[in-house]
DSSP file (Angstrom, degrees, kcal/mol; ACC not computed):
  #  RESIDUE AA STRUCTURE BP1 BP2  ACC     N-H-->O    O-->H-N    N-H-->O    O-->H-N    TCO  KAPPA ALPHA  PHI   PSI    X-CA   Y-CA   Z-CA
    1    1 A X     >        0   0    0      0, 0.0     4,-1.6     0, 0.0    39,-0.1   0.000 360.0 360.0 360.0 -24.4    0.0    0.0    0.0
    2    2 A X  H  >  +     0   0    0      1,-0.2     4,-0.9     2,-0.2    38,-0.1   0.617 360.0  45.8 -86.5  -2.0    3.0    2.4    0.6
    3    3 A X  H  > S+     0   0    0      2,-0.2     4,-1.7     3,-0.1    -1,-0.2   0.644 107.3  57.9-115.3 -25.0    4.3    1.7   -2.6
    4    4 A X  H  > S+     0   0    0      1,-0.2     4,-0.5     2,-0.2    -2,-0.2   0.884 112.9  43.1 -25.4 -57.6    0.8    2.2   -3.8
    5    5 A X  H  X S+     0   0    0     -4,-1.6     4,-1.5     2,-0.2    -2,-0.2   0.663 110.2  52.1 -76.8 -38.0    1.1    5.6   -2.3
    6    6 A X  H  X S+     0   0    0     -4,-0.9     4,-2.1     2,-0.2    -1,-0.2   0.781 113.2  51.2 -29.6 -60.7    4.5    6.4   -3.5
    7    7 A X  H  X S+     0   0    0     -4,-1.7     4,-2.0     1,-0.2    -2,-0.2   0.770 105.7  48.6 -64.3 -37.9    3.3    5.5   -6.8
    8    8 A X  H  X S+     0   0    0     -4,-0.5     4,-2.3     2,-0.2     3,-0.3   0.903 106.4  51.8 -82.1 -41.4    0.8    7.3   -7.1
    9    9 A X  H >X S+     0   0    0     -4,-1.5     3,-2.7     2,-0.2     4,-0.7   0.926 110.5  59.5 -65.7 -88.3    2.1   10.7   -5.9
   10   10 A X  H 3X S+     0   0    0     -4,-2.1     4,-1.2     1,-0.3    -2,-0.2   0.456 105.1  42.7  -2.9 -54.1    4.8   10.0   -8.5
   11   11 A X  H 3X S+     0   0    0     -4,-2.0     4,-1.5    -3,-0.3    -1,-0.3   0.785 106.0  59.2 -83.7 -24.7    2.5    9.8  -11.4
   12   12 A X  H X< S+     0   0    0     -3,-2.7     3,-0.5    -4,-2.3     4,-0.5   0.978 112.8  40.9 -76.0 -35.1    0.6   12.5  -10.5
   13   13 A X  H >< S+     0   0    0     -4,-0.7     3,-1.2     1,-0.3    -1,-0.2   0.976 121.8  44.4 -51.2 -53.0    4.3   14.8  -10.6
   14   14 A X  H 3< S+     0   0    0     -4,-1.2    -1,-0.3     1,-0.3    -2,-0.2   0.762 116.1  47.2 -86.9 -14.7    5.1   13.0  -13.6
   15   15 A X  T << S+     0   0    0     -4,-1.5     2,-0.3    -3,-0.5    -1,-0.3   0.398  79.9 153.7-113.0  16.2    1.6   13.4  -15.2
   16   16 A X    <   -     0   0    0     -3,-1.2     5,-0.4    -4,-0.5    -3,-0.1  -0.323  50.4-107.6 -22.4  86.5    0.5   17.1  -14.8
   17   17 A X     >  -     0   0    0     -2,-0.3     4,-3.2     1,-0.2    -1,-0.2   0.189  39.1-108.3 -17.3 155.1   -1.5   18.9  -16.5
   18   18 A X  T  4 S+     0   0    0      1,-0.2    -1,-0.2     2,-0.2     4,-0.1   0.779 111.3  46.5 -84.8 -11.0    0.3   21.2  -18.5
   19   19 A X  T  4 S+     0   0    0      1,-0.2    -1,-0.2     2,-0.1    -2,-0.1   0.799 112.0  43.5-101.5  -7.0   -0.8   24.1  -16.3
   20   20 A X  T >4 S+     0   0    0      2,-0.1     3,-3.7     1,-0.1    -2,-0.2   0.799 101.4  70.5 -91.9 -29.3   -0.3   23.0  -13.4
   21   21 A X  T 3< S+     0   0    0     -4,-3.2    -2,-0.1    -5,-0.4    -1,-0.1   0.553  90.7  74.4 -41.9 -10.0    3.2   21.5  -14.3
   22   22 A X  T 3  S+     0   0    0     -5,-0.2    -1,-0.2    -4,-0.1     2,-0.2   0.500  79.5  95.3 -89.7 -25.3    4.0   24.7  -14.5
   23   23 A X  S <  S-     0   0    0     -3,-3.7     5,-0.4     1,-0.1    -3,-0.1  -0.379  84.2 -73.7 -88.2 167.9    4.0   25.5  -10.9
   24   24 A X    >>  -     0   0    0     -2,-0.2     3,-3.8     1,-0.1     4,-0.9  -0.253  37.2-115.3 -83.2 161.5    6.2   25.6   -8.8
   25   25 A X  H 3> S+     0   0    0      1,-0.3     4,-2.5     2,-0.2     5,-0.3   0.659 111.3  55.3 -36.6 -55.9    8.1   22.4   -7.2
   26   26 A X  H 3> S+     0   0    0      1,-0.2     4,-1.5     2,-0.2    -1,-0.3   0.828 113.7  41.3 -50.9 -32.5    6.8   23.1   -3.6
   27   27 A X  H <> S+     0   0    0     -3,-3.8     4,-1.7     2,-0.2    -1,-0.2   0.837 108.9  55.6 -91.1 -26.9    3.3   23.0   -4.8
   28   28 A X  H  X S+     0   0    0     -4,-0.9     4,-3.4    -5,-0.4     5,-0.4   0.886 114.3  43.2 -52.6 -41.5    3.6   20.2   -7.2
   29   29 A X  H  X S+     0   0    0     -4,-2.5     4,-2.4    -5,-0.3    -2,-0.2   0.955 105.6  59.7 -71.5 -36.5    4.9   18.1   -4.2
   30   30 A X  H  < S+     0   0    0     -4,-1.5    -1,-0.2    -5,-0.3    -2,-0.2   0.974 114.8  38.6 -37.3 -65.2    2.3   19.5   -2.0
   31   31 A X  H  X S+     0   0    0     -4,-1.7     4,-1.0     1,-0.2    -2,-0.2   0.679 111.4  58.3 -55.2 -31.4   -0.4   17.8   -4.7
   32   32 A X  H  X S+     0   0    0     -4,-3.4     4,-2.6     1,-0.2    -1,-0.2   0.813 108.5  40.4 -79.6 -32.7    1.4   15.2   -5.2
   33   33 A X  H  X S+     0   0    0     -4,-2.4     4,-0.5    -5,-0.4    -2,-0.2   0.399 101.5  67.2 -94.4  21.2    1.3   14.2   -1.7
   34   34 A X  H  > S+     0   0    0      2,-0.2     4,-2.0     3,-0.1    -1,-0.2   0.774 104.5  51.2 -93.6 -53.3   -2.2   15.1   -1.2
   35   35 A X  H >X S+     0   0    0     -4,-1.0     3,-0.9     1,-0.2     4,-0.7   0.915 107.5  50.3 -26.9 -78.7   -2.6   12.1   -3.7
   36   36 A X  H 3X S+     0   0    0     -4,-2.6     4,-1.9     1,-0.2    -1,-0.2   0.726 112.5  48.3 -39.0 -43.2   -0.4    9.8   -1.6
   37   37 A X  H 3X S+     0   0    0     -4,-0.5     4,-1.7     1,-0.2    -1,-0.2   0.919 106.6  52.3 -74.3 -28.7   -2.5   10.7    1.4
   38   38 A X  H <X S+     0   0    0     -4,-2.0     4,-1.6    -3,-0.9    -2,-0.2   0.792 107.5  57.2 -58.7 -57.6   -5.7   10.2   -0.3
   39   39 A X  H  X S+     0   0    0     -4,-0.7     4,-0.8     2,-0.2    -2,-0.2   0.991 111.0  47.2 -20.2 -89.6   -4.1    6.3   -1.3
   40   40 A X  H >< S+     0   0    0     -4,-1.9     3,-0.8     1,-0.2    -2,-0.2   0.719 101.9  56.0 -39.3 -40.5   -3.7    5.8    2.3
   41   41 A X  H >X S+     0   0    0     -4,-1.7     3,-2.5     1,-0.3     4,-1.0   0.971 107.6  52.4 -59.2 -57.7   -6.9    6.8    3.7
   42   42 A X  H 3X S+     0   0    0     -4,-1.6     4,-1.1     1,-0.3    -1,-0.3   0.473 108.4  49.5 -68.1  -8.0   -8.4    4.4    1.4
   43   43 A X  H << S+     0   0    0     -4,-0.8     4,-0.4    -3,-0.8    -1,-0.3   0.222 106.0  54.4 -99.1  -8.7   -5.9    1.6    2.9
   44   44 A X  H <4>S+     0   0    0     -3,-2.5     5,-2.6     2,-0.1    -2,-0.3   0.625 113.5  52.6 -97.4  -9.5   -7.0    2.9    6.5
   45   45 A X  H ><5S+     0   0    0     -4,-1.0     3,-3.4     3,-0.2     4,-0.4   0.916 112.1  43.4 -58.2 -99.8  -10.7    1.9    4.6
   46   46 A X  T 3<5S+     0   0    0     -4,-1.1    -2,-0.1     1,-0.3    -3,-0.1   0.362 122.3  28.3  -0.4 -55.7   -9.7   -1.0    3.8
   47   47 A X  T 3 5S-     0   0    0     -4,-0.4    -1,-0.3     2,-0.1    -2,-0.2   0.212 102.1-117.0-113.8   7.3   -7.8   -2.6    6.7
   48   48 A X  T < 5S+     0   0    0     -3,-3.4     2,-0.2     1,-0.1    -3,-0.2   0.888  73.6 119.0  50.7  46.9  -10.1   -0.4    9.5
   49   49 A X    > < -     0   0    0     -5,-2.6     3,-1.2    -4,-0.4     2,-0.7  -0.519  54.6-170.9-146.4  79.9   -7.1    1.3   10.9
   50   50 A X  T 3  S+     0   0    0      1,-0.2     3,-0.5    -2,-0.2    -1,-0.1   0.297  82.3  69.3  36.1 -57.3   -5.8    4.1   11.3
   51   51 A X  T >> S+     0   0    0     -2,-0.7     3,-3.8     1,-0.2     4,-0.8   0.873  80.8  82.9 -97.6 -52.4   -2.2    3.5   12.5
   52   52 A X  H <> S+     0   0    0     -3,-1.2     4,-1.1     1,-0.3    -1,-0.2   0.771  87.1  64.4 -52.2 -33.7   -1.6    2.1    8.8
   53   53 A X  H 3> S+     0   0    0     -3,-0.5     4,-2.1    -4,-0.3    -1,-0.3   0.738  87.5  65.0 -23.5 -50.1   -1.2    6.2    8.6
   54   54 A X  H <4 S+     0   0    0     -3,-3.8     4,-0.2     1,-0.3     3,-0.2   0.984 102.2  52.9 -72.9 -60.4    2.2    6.4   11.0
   55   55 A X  H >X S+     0   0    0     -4,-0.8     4,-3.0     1,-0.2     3,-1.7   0.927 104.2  50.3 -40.6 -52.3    4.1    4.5    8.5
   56   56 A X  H 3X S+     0   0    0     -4,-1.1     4,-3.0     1,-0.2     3,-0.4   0.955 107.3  56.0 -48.3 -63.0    3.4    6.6    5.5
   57   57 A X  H 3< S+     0   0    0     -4,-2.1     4,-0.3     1,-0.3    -1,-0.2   0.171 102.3  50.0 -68.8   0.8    4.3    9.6    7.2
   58   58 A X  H <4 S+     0   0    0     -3,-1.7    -1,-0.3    -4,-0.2    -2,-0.2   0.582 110.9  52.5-124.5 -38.6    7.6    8.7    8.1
   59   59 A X  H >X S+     0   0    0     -4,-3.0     3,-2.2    -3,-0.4     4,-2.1   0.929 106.4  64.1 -41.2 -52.9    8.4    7.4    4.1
   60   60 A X  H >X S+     0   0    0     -4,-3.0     4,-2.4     1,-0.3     3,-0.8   0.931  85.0  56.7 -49.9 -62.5    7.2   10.6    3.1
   61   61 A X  H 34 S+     0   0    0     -4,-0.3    -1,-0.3     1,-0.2    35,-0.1   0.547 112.3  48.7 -60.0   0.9    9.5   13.0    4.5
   62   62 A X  H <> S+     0   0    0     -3,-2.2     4,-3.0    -4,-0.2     5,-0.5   0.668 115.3  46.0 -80.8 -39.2   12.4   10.9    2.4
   63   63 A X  H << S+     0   0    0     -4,-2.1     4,-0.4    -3,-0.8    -2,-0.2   0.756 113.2  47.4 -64.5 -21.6   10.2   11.0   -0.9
   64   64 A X  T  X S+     0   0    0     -4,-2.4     4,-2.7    -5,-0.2     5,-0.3   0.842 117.0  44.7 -94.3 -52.6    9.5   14.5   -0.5
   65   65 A X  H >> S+     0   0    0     -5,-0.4     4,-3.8     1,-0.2     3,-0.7   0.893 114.6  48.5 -42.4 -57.5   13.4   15.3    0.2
   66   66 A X  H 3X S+     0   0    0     -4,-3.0     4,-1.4     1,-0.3    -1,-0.2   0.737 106.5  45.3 -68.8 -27.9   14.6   13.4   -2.2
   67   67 A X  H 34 S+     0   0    0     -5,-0.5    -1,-0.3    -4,-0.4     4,-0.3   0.701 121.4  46.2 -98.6  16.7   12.6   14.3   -5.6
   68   68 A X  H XX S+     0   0    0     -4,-2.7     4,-1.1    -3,-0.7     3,-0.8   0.844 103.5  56.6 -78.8 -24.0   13.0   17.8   -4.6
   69   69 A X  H >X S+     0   0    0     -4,-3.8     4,-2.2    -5,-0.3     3,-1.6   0.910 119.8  40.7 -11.6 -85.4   16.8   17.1   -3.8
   70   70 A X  H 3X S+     0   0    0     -4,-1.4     4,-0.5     1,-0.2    -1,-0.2   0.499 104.1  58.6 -12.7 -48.6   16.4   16.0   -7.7
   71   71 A X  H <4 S+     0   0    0     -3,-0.8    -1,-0.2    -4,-0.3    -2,-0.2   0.737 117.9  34.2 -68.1 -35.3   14.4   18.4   -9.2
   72   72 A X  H << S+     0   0    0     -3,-1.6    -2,-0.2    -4,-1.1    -3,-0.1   0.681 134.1  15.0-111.6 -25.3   17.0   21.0   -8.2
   73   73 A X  H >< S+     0   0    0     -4,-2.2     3,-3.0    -5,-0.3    -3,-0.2   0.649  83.2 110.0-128.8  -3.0   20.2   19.3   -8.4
   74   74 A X  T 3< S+     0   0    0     -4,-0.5    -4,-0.1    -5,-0.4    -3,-0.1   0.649  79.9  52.8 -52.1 -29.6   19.9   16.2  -10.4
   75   75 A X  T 3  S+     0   0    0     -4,-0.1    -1,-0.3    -3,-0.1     2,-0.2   0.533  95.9  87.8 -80.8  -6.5   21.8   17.4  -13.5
   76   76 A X  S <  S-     0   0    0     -3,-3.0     5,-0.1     1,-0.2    -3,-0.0  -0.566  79.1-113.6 -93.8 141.1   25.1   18.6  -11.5
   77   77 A X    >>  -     0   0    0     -2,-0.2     4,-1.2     1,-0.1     3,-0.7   0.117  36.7 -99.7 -55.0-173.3   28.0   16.9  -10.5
   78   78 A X  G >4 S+     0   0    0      1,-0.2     3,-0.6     2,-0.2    -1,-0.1   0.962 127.9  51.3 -53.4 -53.0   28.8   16.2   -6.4
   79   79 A X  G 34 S+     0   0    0      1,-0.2    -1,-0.2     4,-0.0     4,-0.1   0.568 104.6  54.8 -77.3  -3.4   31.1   19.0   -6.5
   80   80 A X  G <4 S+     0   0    0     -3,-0.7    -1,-0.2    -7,-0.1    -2,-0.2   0.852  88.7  91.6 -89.9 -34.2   28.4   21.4   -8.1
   81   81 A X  S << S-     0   0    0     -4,-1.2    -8,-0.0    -3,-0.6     5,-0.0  -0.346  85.6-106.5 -62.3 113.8   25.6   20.6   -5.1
   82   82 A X    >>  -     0   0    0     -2,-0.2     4,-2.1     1,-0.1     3,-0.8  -0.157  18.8-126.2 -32.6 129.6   25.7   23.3   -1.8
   83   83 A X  T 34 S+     0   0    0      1,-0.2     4,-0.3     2,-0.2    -1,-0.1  -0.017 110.2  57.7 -84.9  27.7   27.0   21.9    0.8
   84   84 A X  T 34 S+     0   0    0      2,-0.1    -1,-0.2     4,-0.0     5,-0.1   0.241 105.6  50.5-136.0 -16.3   23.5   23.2    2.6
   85   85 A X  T X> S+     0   0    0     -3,-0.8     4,-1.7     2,-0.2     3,-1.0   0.873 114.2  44.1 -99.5 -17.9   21.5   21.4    0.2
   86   86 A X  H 3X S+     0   0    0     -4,-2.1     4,-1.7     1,-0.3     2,-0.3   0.983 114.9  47.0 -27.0 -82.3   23.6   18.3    0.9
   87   87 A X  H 34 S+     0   0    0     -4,-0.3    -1,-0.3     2,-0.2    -2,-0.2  -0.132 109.8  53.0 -68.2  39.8   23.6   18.7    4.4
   88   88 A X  H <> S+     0   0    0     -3,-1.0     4,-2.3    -2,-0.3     5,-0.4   0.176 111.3  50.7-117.4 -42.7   19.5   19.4    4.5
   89   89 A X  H  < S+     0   0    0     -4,-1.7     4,-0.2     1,-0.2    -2,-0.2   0.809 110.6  46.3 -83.4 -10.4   18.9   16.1    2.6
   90   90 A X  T  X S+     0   0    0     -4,-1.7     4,-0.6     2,-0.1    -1,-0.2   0.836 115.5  44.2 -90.9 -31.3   20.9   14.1    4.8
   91   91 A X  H >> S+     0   0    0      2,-0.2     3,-1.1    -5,-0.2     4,-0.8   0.912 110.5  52.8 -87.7 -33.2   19.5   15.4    8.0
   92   92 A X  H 3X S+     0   0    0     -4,-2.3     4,-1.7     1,-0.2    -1,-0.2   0.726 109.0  50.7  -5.0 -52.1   15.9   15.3    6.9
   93   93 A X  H 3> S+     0   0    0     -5,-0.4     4,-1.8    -4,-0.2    -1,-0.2   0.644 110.4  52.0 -92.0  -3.7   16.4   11.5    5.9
   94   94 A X  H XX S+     0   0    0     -3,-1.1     3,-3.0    -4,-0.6     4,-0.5   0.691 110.6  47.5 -89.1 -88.9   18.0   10.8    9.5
   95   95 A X  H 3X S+     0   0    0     -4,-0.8     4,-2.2     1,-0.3    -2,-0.2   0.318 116.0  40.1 -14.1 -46.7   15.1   12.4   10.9
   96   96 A X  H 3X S+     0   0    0     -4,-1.7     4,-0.6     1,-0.2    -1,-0.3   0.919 112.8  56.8 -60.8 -53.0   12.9   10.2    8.6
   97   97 A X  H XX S+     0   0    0     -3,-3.0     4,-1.8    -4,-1.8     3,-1.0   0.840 112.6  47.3 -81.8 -30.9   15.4    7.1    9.4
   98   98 A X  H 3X S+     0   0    0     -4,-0.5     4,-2.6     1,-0.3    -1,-0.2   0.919 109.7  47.8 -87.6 -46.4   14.5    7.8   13.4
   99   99 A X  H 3X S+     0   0    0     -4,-2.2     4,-0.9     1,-0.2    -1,-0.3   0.622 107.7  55.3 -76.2   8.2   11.0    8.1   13.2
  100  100 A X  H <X S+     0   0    0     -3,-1.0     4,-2.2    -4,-0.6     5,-0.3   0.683 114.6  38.9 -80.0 -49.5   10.8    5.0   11.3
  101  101 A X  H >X S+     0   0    0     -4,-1.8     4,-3.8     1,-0.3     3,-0.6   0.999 113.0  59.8 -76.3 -46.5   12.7    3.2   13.9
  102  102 A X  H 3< S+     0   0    0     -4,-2.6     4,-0.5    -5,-0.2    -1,-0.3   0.848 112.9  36.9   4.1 -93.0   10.6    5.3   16.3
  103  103 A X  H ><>S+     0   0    0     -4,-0.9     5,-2.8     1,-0.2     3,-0.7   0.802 116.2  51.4 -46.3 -54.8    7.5    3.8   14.8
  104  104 A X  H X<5S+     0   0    0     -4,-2.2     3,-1.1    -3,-0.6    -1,-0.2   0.897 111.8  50.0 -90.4 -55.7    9.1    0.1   14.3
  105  105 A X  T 3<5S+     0   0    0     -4,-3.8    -1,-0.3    -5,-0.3    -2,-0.2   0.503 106.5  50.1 -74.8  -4.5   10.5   -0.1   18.5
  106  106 A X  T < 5S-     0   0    0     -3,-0.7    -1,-0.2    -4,-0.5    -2,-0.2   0.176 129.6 -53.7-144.6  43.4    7.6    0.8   20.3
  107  107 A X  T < 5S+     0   0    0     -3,-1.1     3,-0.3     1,-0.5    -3,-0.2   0.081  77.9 125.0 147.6 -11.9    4.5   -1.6   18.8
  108  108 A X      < +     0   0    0     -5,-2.8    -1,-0.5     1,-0.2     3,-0.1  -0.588  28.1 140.3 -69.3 169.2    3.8   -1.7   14.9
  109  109 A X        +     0   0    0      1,-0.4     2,-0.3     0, 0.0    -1,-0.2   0.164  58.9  11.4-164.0 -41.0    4.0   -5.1   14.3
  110  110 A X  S >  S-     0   0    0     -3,-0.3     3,-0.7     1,-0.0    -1,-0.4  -0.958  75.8-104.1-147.8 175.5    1.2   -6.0   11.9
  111  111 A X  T 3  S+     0   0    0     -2,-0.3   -59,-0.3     1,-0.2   -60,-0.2   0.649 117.9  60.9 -65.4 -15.2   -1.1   -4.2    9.6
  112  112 A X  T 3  S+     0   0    0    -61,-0.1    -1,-0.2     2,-0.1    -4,-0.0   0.767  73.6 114.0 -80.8 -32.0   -3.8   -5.0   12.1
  113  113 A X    <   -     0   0    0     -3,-0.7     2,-0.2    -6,-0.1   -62,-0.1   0.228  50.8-161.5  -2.8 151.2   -2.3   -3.3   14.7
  114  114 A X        -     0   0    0    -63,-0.1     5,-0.1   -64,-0.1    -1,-0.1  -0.636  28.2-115.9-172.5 114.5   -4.4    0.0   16.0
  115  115 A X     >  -     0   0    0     -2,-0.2     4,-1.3     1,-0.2     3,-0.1  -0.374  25.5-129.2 -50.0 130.0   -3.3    2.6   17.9
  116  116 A X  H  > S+     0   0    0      1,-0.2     4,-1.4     2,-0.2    -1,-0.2   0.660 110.1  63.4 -76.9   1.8   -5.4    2.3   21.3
  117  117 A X  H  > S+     0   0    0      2,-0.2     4,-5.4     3,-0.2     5,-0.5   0.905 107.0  40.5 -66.2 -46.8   -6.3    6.3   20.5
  118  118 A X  H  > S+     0   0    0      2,-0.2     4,-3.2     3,-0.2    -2,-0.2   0.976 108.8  53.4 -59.8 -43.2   -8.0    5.3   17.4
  119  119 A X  H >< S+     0   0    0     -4,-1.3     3,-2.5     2,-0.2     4,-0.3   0.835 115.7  45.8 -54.6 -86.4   -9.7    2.3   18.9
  120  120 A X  H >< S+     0   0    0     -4,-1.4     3,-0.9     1,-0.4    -2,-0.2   0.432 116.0  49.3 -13.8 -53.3  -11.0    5.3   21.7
  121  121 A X  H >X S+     0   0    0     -4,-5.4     4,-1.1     1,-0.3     3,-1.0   0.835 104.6  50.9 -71.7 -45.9  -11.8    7.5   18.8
  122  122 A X  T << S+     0   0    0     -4,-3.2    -1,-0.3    -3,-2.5    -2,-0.2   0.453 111.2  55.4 -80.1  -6.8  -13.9    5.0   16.7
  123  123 A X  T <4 S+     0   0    0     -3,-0.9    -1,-0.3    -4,-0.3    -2,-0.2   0.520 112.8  39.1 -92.3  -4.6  -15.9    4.4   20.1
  124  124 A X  T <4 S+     0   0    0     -3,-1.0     2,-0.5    -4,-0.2    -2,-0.2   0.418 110.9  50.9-110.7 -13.4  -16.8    8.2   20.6
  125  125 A X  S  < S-     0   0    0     -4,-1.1     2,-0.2     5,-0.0    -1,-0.2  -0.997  82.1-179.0-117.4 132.5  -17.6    9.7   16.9
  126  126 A X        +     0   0    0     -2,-0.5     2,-0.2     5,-0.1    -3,-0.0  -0.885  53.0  85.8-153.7 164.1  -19.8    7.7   15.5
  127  127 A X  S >> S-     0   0    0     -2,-0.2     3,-2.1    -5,-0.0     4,-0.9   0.267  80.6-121.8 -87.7-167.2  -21.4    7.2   13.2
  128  128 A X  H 3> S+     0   0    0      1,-0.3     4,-1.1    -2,-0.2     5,-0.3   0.841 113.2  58.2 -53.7 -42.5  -18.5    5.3   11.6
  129  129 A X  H 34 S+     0   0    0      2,-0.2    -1,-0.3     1,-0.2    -3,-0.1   0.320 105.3  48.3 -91.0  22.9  -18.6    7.8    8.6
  130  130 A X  H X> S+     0   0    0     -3,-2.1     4,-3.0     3,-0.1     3,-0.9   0.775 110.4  53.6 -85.3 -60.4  -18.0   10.9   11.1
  131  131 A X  H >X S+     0   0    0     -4,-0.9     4,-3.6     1,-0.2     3,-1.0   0.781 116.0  40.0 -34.4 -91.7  -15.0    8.6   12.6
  132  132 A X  H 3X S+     0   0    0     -4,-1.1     4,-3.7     1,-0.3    -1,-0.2   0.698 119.3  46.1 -31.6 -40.0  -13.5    8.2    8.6
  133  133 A X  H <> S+     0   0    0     -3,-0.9     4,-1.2    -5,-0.3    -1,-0.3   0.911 116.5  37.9 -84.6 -24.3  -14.2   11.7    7.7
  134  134 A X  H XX>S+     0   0    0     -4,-3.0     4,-2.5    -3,-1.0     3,-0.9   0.969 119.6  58.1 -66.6 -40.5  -12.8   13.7   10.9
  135  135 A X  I >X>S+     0   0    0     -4,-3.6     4,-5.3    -5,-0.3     5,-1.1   0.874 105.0  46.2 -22.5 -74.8  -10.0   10.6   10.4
  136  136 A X  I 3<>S+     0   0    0     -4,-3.7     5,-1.0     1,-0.3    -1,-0.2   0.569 126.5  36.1 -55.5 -19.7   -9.2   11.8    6.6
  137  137 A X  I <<>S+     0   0    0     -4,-1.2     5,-2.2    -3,-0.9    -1,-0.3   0.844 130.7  20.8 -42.9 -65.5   -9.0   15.1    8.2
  138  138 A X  I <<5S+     0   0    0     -4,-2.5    -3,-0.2    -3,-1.0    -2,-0.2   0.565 132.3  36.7-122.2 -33.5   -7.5   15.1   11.8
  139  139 A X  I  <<S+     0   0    0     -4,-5.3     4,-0.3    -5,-0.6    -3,-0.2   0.821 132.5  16.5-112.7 -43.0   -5.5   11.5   11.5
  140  140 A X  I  ><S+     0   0    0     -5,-1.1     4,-1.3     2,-0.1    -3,-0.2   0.968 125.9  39.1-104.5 -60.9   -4.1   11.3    7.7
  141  141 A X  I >><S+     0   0    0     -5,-1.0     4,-2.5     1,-0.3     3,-0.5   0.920 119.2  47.3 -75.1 -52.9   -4.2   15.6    5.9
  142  142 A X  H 3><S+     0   0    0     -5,-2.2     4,-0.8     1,-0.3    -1,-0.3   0.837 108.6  43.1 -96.2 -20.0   -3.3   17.1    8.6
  143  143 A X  H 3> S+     0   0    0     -4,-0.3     4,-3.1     2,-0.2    -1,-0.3   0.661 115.5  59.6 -42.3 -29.4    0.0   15.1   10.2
  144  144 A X  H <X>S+     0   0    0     -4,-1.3     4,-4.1    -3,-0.5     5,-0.8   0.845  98.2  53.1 -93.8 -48.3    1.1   15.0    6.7
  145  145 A X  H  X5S+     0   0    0     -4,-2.5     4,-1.6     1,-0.2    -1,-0.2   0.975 107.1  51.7 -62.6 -21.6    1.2   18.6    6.3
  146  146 A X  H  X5S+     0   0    0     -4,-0.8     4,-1.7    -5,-0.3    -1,-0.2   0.905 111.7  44.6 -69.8 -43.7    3.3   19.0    9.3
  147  147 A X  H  X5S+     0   0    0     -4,-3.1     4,-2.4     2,-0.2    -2,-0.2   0.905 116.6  50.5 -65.0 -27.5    5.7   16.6    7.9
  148  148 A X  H  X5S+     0   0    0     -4,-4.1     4,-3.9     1,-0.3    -2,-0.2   0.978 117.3  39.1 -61.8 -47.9    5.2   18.6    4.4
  149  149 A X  H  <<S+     0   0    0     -4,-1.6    -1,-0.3    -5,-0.8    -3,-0.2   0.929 112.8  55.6 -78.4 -31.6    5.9   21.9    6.1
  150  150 A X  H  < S+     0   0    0     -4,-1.7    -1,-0.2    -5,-0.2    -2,-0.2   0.882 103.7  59.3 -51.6 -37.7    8.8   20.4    8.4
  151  151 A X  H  <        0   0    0     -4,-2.4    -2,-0.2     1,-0.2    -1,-0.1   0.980 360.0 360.0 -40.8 -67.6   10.4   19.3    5.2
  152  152 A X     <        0   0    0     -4,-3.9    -1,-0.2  -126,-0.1    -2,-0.1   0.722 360.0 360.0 -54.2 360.0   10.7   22.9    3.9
């Protein structure tokens, strides 16, 4: 499903309308990962969960670093690259590599998994399709824009 999600923000970059291709890179990536979150929600459908969320969000902030890393430097040699954009993409992707492990050390274990908030939460809103829409809000759009906007 993360590679679902991956994919899919990918093609939407790589498949633009021509006027919107046009904008710039922070807002393509924005869109693109509006996609990706959109992917996900529909895999927290899917599997009744939540949590499947925590993963994603800790992939992104490498996917986002790295195609703009690309976007901006990809034709240049080593020696051509700022030694600030260097050092931004490497500390970004430890950050990423810590909340991964973060994630990894203190319960996910299977897809079935649920964070006991979410169980808590899916017993107070109901009916189930307030739980899924404050979710696609409050659990998936908006944590991802905090990693989007930590990125920058």
């Amino acid at each position: 499903m993360y590679a679902l999600a991956i994919a899919a923000s990918l093609t939407t970059l790589e498949h633009l309308p021509s006027t919107i291709s046009k904008w710039p890179i922070l807002s393509r990536l924005l869109l693109s990962d509006l996609v990706a979150c959109l992917v996900v929600f529909l895999a927290c459908l899917v599997f009744n969960s939540f949590s499947i969320n925590d993963l994603y969000w800790t992939l992104q902030a490498t996917c986002l670093s790295f195609y703009y890393f690309i976007d901006k430097h990809g034709q240049k040699s080593i020696s051509e690259i700022p030694f600030k954009a260097l050092l931004v993409l490497v500390l970004v992707n430890v950050w990423s590599l810590r909340l991964t492990y973060n994630l990894f050390s203190t319960g996910l274990h299977h897809v079935s998994h649920e964070d006991w908030r979410f169980v808590l939460y899916r017993s107070q809103w109901r009916p189930k399709l307030v739980y899924f829409l404050i979710g696609l809000f409050a659990f998936i759009i908006f944590p991802n824009l905090i990693v989007y906007v930590s990125c920058i």
